[in-house]
N, C-alpha and C positions, 0 to 999 in steps of 0.2 A: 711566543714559542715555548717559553719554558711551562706556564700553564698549560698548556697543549700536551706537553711533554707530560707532566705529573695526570694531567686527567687520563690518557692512554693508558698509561703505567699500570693504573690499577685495574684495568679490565679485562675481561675471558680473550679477547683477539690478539692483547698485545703485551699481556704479562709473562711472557716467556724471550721477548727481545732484549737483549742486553742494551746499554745506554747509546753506545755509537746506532746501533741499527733503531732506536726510539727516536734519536734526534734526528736521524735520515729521512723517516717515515712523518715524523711530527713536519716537517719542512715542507714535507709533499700535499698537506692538508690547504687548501684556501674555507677562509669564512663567509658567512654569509648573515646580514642580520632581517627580522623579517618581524612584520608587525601583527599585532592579535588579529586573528579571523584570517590573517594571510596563509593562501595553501601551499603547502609544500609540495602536493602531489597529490594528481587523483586515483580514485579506487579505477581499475583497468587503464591507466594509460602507462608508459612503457618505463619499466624499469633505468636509470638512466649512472645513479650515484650511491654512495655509500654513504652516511649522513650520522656524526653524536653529536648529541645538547651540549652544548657550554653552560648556557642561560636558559631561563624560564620553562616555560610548558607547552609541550604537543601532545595534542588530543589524535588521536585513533580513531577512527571511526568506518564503519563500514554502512552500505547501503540495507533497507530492510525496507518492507514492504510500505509501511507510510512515514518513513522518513527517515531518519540514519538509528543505528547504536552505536555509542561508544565504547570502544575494544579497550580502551587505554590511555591513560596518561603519562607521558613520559618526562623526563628531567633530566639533571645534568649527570652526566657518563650512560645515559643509554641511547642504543643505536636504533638506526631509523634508516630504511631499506636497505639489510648486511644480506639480503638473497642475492643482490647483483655479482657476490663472487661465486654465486652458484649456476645462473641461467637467464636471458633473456626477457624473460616472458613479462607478466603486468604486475602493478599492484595490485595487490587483494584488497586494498584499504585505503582509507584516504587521511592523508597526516594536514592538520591545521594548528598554526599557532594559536594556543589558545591564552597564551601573554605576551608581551615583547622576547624574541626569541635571538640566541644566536649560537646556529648552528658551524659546526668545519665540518667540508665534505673530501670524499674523494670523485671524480665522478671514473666513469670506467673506461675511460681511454687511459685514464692516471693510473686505473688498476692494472692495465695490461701493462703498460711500461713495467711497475715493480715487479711485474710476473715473468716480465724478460731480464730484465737487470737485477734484480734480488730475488729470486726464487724461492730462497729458504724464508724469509722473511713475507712473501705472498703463502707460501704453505702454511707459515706458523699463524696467520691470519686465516687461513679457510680451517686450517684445525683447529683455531678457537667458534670457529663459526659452527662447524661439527660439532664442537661441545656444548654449544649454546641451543643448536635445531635438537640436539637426542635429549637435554633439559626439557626443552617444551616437548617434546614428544610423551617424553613421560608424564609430563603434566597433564596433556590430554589425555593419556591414557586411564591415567587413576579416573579424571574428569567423566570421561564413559562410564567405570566401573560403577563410581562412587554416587552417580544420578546428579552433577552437578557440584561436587567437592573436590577440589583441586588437591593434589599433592601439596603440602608445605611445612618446612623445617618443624613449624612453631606445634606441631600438634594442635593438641582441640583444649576445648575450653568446657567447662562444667555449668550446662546452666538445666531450671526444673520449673516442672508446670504441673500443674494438676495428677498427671501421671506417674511424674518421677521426675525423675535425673537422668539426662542425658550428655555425652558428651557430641558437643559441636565442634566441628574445624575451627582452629582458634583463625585464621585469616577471612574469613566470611561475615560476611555484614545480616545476614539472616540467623535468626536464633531456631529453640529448641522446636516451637510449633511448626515454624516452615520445615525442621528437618522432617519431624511427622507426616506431614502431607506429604513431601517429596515420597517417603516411604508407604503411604497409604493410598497414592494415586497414579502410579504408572500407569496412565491409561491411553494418552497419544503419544506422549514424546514432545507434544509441543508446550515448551513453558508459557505463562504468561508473558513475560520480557519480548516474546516473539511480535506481541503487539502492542511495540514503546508506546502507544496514543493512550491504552489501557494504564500504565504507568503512571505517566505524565499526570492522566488524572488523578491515580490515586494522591500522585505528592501535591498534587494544585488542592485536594480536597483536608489532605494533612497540614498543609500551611495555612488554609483559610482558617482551619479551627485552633490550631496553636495562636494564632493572630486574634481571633477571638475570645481565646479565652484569657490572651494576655489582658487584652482591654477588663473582662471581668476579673480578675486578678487574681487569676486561680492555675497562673503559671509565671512562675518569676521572670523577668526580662533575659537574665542568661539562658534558662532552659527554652526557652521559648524564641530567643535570637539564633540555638544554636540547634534546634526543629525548624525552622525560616531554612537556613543555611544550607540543612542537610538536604530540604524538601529542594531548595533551589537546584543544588547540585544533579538530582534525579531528572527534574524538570528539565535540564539543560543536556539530559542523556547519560550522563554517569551512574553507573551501579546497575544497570540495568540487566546484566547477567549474572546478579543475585538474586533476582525473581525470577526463582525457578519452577515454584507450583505450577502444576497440570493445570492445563487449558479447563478440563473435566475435571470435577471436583465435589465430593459432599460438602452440606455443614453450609449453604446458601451464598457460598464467595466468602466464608470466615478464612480458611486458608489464604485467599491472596489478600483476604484484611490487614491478617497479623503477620504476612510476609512483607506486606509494606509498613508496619508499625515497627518490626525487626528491622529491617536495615536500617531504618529512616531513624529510629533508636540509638541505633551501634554508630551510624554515621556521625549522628547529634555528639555522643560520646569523644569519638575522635577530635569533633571540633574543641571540645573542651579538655582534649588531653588526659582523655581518660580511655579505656580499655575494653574492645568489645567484652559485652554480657555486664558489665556493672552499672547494672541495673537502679542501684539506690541513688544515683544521680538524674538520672534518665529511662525511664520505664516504658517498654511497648505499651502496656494498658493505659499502666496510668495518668502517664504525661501526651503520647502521642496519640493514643484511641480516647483522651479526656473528653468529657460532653460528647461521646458518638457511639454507635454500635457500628457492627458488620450492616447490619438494615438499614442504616441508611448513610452510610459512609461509602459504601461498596455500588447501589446504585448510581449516586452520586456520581461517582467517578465513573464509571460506564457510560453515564449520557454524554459526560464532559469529554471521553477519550473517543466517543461517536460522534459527539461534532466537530472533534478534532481533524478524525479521519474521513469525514464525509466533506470536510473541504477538498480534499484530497480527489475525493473521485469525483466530484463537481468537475475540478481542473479535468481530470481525465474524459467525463461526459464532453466538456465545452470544446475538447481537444477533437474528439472524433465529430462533433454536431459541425466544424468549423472546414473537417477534410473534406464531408459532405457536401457543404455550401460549396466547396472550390470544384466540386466534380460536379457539381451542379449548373455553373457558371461556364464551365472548360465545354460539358454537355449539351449546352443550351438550344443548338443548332441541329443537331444531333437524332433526325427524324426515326421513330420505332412502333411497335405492334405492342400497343399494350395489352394486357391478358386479365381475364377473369375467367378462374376456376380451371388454368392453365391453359384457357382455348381463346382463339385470338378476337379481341376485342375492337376494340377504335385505336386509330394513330396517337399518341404521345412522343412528345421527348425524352431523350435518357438525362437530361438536364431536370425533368419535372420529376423520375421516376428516382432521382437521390437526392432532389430538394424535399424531396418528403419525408425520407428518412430522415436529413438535416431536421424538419420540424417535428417530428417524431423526438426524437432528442430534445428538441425545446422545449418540447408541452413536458417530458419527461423530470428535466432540470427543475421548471416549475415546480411541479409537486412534489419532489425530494426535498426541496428548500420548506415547503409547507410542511411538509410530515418531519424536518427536520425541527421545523422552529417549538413540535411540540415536548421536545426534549430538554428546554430551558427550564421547565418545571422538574423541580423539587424536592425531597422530600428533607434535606438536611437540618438536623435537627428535633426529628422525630425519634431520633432514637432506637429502641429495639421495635415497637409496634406500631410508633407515632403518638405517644401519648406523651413522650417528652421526658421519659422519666429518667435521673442523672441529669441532667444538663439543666443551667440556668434558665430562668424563666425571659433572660434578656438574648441567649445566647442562639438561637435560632435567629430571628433578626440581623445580629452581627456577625453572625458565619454565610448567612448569604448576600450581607454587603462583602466582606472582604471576598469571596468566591468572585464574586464578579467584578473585582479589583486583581485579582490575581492571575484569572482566565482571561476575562476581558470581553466576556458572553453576557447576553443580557438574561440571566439568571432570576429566575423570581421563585420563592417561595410556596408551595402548594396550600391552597387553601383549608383540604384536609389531610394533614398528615397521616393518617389513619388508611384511608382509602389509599393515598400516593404510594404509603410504603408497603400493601398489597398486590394494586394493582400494575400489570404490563402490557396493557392498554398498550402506551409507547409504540414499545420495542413491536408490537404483531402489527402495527400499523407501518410503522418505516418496514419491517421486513417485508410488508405486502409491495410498498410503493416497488424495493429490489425485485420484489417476481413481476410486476409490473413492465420493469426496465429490462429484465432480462428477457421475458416471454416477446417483448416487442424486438430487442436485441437478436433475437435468434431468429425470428422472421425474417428480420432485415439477413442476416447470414445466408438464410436459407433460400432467400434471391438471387442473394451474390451468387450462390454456389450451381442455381441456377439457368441464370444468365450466362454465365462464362461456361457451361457445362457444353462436351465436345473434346476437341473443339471442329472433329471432322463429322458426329452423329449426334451434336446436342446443339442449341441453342446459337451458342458461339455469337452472342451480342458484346461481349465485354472479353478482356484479357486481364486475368490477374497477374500480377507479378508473382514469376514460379519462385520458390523460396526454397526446395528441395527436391530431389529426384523422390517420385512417388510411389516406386514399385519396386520390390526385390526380385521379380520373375519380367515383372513389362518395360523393356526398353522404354526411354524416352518419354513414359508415364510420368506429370506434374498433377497434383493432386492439390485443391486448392485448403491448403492444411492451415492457413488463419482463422476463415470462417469456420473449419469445424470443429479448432479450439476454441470458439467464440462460444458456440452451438453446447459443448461441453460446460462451460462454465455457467451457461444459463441453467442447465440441466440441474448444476449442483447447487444455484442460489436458489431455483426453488425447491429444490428439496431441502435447503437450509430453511424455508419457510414453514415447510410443515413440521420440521421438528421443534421449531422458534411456536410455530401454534398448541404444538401439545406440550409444548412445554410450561406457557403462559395458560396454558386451563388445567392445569396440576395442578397451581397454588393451591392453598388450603387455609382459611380463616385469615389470619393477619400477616401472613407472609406466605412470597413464593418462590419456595429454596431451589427452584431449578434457574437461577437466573446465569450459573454460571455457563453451561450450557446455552442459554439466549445468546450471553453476549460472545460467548467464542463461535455461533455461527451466525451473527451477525459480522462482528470482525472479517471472517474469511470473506465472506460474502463483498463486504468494502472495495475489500485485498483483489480479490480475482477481479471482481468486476471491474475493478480502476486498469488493473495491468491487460487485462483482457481489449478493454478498450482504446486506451495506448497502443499496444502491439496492433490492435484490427486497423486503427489509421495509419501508424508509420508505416506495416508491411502489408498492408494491403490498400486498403484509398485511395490514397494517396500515389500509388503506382498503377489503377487502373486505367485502363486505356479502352476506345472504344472502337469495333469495327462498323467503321460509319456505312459502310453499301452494305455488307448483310442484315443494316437494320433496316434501311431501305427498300433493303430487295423483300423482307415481310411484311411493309405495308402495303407494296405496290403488287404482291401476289397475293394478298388476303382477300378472303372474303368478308373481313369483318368489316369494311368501310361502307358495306353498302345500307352499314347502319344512317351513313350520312344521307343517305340519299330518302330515309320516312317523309321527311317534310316537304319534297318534294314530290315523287310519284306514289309518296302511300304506302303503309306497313306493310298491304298485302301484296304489291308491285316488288315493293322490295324483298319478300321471301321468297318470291317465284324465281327472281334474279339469284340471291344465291343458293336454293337448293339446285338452278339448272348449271351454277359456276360449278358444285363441288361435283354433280353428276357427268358434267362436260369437260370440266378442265380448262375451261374458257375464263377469261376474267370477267367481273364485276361489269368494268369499263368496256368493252367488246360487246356484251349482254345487251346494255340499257339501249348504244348504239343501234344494234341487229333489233331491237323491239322499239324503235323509234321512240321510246321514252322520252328524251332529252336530247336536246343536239347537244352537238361535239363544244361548241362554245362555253354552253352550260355546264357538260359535266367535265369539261377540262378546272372551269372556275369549282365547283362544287366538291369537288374529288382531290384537291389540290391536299396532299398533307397537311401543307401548312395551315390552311383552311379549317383543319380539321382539328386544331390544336385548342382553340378553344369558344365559347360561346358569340356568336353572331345571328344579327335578326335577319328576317326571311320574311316574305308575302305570303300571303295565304294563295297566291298561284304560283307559288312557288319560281318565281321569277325576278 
């Protein structure tokens, strides 16, 4: 209790309660202890409790397009869900122990009780809460102004480059070049950080060369355990919203080089108990960009952050090829009017007509995995042109063993670094496979949308599940709004292609400095495509349903069946039948009848849908 009591004491919610009302409030807390990797609560599920650290460490983290960011790490005296005394609603975030933790909570039935029985004591708690939300308010605010520099007591810190002297926010882990970029590339708004896989790599390619050049001994074990460390920390999601260069960028990915040689720097710094910007210890160039350039550190890391994320939309590909196969299966019995060139064909099932799209998706998965594997090559260690110049003669070798120790990819070294750190062969071949997967993706939509289209003047083979009201003017209008943000998202991954292609026939001699641009519409392309196909199975597949007699009632009033009937009375028996169906309005089966073609036995067996579903032999009298 009495620790309880002193940890309260000193914080913004309960530093204004006098000792009787501190030990009343400390009484009301129960603990909780909880083990690393254990969740305290997910991002969206429902606000419940009021929660401060005693012990250890909780990680923040929120959801982001291939995998989480870390918001935060918190520690003893800071709180952890204090909106419960403000409303209802979700988490934004999801808190996990990230060491043996133990929390005291309140949860909010306890909160109402103090808010009936001590009121002034519940107010003086939402009024530190108020002073706590208009702190971060302003935080953010500067945060907008500033292009990613937080308000903080500490001011800035003096660091110089080639240019000059600049001052930086003394609390930021990026130094003087990332401040430049930040100021020389407002061009989307979206930082790098936006895609942690792109990160990840860069710290997975900064620790394989600190680890390599330890081995060549041209980085002492401390500065080089505490570049490991810092790289770990990144790799594990931390700092990530200190890489804040523009998606778009001049200078060939030099900016998000030395934005991750900056932090990863300043980070290293801290481990050693030393001071962002002091440099003479710990150098962006020297010690963390040691044996590498932008040229081939910066590719590097882009392969490695694209097969990060191309795991990612595999899962999402095998997620939607799998709701296929079920509506395939559910389908299977499921007699219809298949079409070519939208005019009606021979009989199928709606079970064969989504096991195609299911394999469509497979041969698709295929060839990504193929155009992916071509991304394990290379060029680390080539330096600025590939010729290797700066870097040991050993240290190519041993930065792409440790790379593949540290990723865990089967990484191989490119046979000419010269050519490798040129060309972008790569990247225009995977972005083909995405237009590939998207142009097939969009057909398949443009079925769905199709089929279910009606449902009193269209098609009306299929019902999608309505997900919103369709119309500001038409009552009762559902619009089937999955597939045509499916339809949408194809649209934008291949024009992410054509710019991925003029961008890869810019280069010019030994380098080609539009690669930043490749990979940030590549990324998107991942992005959308993964989520795009996620949502089209949860909210849509996966709740289609079929109207099994209207697809019946199309093949048994078709004329296209009497395609069945060539091998028996003859191409030209059979045209005379349906040009006299569509001019008479008689059926098929009525026709052959009235012209004694076939008796009734015959074309009962012949005509039969199911008959018709797939290849069987026949006489040549057709009998």
């Amino acid at each position: 209790m009495r620790e309880i009591k002193e940890l309260l004491k000193g914080t913004i919610l309960f530093e204004q309660l006098n000792e009787e009302e501190l030990e009343k409030i400390a009484g009301s807390f129960t603990s909780k202890n909880l083990l690393p990797k254990e969740v305290l609560f997910q991002e969206d599920s429902p606000r419940s409790r009021f929660m401060v650290v005693m012990r250890g460490e909780v990680e923040i983290s929120k959801r982001v397009h291939a995998g989480k960011e870390v918001l935060a790490v918190l520690s003893k005296g800071d709180f952890i869900g204090e909106a419960v005394f403000l409303d209802d609603t979700v988490h934004s975030a999801t808190a996990t122990a990230k060491t043996a933790v133990l929390v005291i909570q309140l949860t909010r039935e306890r909160l109402q009780v103090i808010r009936r029985e001590n009121p002034r004591v519940y107010f003086l708690m939402v009024e530190g809460i108020s002073k706590l939300l208009s702190r971060r308010l302003e935080t953010s605010s500067k945060k907008l102004v500033h292009q990613g520099t937080d308000y903080h007591a500490d001011g800035f810190r003096m660091e110089h480059d080639l240019l000059g002297e600049r001052g930086v926010p003394a609390h930021v882990y990026y130094g003087v070049q990332t401040l430049r970029a930040i100021e020389n590339f407002p061009i989307t708004g979206v930082p790098i950080s936006h895609y942690p896989n792109l990160i990840k790599g860069l710290a997975m390619v900064k620790k394989a060369a600190a680890l390599a050049n330890l081995k060549l001994e041209l980085l002492s074990e401390g500065v080089a355990a505490a570049i490991v460390a810092a790289c770990d920390d990144i790799i594990g999601g931390a700092l990530h919203r200190h890489f804040t260069v523009d998606v778009i960028q001049g200078g060939a990915g030099t900016s998000t080089n030395m934005n991750a040689n900056e932090v990863i720097a300043n980070r290293a710094l801290e481990k050693l108990g030393k001071k962002p910007g002091e440099y003479d210890t710990i150098h962006p160039n020297n010690h963390v960009n040691l044996s590498q350039s932008t040229n081939d550190a910066y590719p590097t890391a882009l392969k490695i952050g694209l097969l990060l994320s191309i795991t990612s939309l595999l899962e999402g590909m095998r997620h939607l090829k799998s709701a296929f196969s079920k509506k395939k299966k559910e389908f299977q019995h499921v007699i219809k009017m298949g079409r070519t060139q939208l005019q009606d064909a021979v009989p199928m099932t709606l079970g064969q007509e989504f096991g195609a799209y299911a394999t469509m998706l497979g041969e698709d998965i295929r060839m990504l995995k193929q155009a992916a594997r071509l991304l394990n090559e290379t060029n680390m260690g080539g330096t600025a042109i590939g010729t290797g110049i700066n870097a040991d003669p050993a240290y190519a070798k041993l930065c792409i063993e440790e790379l593949r120790k540290v990723t865990g990819m089967d990484l191989v070294l490119s046979g000419n670094l010269v050519e490798a750190t040129q060309d972008t062969g790569v990247f225009v071949q995977l972005s083909g496979v995405f237009k590939r997967i998207s142009v097939k993706l969009s057909k398949i939509c443009n079925d769905l949308r199709l089929l279910s289209s009606g449902p009193r003047a269209g098609l009306n083979e299929i019902n999608l599940p309505p997900m919103q009201p369709g119309s500001s003017i038409m009552p009762g209008k559902v619009n089937p709004v999955i597939p045509e943000v499916v339809n949408q998202i194809a649209f934008q991954v291949i024009g992410n292609d054509l710019t991925i292609t003029m961008a890869a026939e810019a280069g010019q001699l030994e380098l080609n400095v539009m690669e930043p641009i490749i990979a940030f519409n590549l990324f998107q392309s991942i992005d959308i495509m993964r989520n795009g196909m996620v949502i089209l199975a949860d909210r849509c597949v996966l709740g289609i349903t079929a109207n099994k007699d209207i697809c019946r009632s199309y093949v048994e009033n078709s004329i296209g069946i009497v395609t069945a009937l060539n091998p028996y009375i003859g191409y030209e028996n059979s045209s005379s039948i349906a040009k006299e169906a569509l001019k008479t309005g008689k059926s098929v089966y009525e026709l052959v009848l009235e012209h004694n073609l076939l008796t009734k036995e015959e074309i009962d067996r012949i005509l039969s849908p199911e008959a018709m579903l797939h290849p069987r032999r026949w006489t040549e009298d057709g009998r």
